[in-house]
C-alpha positions as a printed NumPy array, in Angstrom:
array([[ -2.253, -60.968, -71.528],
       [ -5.638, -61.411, -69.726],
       [ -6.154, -60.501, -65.814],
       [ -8.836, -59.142, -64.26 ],
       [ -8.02 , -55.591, -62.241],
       [ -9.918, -54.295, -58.963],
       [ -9.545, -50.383, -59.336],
       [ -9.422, -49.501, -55.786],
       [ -9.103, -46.227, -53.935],
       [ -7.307, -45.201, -50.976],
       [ -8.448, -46.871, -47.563],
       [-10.179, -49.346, -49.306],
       [ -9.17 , -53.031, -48.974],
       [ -6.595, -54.361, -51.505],
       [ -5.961, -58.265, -52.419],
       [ -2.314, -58.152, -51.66 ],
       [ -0.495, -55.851, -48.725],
       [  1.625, -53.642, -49.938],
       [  4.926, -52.93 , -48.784],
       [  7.023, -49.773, -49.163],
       [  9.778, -49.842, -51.046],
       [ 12.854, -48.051, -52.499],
       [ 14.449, -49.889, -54.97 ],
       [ 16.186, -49.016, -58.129],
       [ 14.525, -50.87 , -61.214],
       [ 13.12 , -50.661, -64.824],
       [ 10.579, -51.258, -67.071],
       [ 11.135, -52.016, -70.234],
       [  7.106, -51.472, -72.453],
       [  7.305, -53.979, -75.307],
       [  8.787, -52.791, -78.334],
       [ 10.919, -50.037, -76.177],
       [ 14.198, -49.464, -74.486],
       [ 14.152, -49.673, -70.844],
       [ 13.386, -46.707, -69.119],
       [ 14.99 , -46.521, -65.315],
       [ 12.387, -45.39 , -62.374],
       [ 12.219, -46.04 , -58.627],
       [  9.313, -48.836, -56.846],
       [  7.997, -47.231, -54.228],
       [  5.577, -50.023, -53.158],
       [  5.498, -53.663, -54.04 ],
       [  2.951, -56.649, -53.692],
       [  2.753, -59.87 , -55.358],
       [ -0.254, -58.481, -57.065],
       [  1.526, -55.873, -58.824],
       [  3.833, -52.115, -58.111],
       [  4.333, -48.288, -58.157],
       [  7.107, -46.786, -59.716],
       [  7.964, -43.255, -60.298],
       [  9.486, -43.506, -63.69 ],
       [ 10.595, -40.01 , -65.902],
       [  8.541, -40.524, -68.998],
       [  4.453, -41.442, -69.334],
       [  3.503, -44.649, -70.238],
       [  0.181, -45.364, -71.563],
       [ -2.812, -47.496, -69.803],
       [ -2.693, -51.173, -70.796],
       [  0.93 , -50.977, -72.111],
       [  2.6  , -53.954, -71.465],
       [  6.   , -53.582, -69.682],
       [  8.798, -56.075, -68.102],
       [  9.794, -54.705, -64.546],
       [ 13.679, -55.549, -63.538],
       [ 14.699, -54.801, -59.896],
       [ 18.676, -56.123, -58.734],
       [ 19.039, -59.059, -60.146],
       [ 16.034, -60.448, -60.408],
       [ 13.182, -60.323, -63.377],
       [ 11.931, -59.667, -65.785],
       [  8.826, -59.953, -64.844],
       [  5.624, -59.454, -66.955],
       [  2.894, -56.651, -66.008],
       [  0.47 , -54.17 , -67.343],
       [  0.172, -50.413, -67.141],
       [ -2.975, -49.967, -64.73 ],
       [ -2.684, -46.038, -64.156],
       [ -0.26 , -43.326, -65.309],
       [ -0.526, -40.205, -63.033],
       [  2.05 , -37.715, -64.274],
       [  4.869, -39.15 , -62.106],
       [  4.615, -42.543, -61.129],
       [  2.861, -45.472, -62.84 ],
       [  0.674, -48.459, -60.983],
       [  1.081, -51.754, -62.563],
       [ -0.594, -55.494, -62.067],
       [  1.851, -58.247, -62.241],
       [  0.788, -61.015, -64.911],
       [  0.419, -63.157, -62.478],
       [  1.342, -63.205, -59.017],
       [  4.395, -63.252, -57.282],
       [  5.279, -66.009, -54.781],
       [  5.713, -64.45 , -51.029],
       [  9.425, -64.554, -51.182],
       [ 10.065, -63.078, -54.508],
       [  8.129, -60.164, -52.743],
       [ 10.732, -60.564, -50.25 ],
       [ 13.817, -60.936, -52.094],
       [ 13.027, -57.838, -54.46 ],
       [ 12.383, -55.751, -51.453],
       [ 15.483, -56.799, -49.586],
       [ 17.643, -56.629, -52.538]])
């Protein structure tokens, strides 16, 4: 998998607009079981999700939220609680919209 990341901070500009979110889902890091976790913010760029156990930088992972998915992404960040991934590529407006609306 080959994308290129902008590591941004807070009040800087982002490429996508992210939208809150509070969805059930999962991620499931190649080679692993699926490990359950919460989105807490969604663009079609990539997601947060608090999830219970660490996973590492660059992992690959498949996020499932509802019925829809998998979809392919990649570990950006792992802060103790939640993890910040980029979408392989990205998501069409109203996939954005469907996940969030459920």
């Amino acid at each position: 998998m080959q994308a290129e990341i902008e590591v941004r901070r807070d009040g800087e500009t982002r490429r996508d607009t992210r939208r809150f979110a509070h969805r059930d889902g999962e991620v499931e890091p190649v080679g692993s079981d699926s490990l359950p976790g919460v989105v807490t913010d969604l663009s079609r760029s990539g997601f947060r999700m608090v999830v219970d156990e660490p996973l590492a930088p660059e992992s690959v992972v498949w996020l499932k939220v509802g019925g829809y998915g998998p979809f392919m992404a990649r570990v950006v960040w792992y802060d103790g609680t939640a993890i910040g991934c980029e979408f392989a590529g990205k998501l069409q407006s109203d996939v954005v919209g469907q996940l969030l609306e459920g």
